[in-house]
C-alpha positions as CSV (number, residue, x, y, z in Angstrom):
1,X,-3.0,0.4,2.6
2,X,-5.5,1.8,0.1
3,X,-6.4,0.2,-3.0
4,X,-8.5,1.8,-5.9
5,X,-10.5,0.7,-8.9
6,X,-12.2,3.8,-9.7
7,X,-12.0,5.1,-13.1
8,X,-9.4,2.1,-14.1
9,X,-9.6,-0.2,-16.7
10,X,-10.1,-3.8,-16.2
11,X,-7.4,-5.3,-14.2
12,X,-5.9,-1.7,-13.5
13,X,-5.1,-0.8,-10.2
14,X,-4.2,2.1,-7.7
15,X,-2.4,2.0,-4.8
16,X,-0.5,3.6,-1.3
17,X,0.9,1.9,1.3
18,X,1.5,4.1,4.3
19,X,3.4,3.7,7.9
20,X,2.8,5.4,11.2
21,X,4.7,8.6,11.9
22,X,3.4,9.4,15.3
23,X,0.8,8.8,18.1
24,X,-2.2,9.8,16.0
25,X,-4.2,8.3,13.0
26,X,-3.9,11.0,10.9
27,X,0.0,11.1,11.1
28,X,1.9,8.9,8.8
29,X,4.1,8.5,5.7
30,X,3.5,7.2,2.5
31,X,5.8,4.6,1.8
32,X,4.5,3.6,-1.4
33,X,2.0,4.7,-4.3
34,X,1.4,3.1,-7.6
35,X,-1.2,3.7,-11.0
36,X,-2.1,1.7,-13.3
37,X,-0.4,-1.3,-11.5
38,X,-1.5,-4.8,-12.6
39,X,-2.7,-7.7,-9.7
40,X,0.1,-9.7,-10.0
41,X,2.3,-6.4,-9.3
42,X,-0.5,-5.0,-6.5
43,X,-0.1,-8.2,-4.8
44,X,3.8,-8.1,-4.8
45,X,3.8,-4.7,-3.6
46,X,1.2,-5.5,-1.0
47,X,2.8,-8.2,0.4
48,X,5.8,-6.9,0.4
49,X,4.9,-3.6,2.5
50,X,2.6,-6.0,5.5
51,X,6.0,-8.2,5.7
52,X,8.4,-4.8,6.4
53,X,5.4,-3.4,8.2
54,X,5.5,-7.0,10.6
55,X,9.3,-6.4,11.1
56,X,9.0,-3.3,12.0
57,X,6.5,-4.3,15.0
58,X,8.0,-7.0,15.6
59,X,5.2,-9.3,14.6
């Protein structure tokens, strides 16, 4: 997950959620991206992506 402030007005955010596509670091899949988001929406989003993300390893 990556989460950006640059250049954003107060309480404006950036986002992308990603998930592994393969064996490496570099290899994945964004999942999710948002601009402009606000933190109630950010953390809904967020949260939402680490519980898939838990499912999905079985966390």
């Amino acid at each position: 997950m990556y989460v950006s402030t640059f250049a954003k007005d107060h309480g404006k955010f950036d986002f992308e959620c990603e998930l592994p596509d393969g064996p490496e670091a570099e290899q994945y899949t964004v999942a999710r991206r948002g601009e402009d988001v606000d933190f109630e929406t950010l953390v809904d989003v967020l949260s939402a992506h680490l519980d898939d993300s838990a499912s999905r390893s079985g966390a």
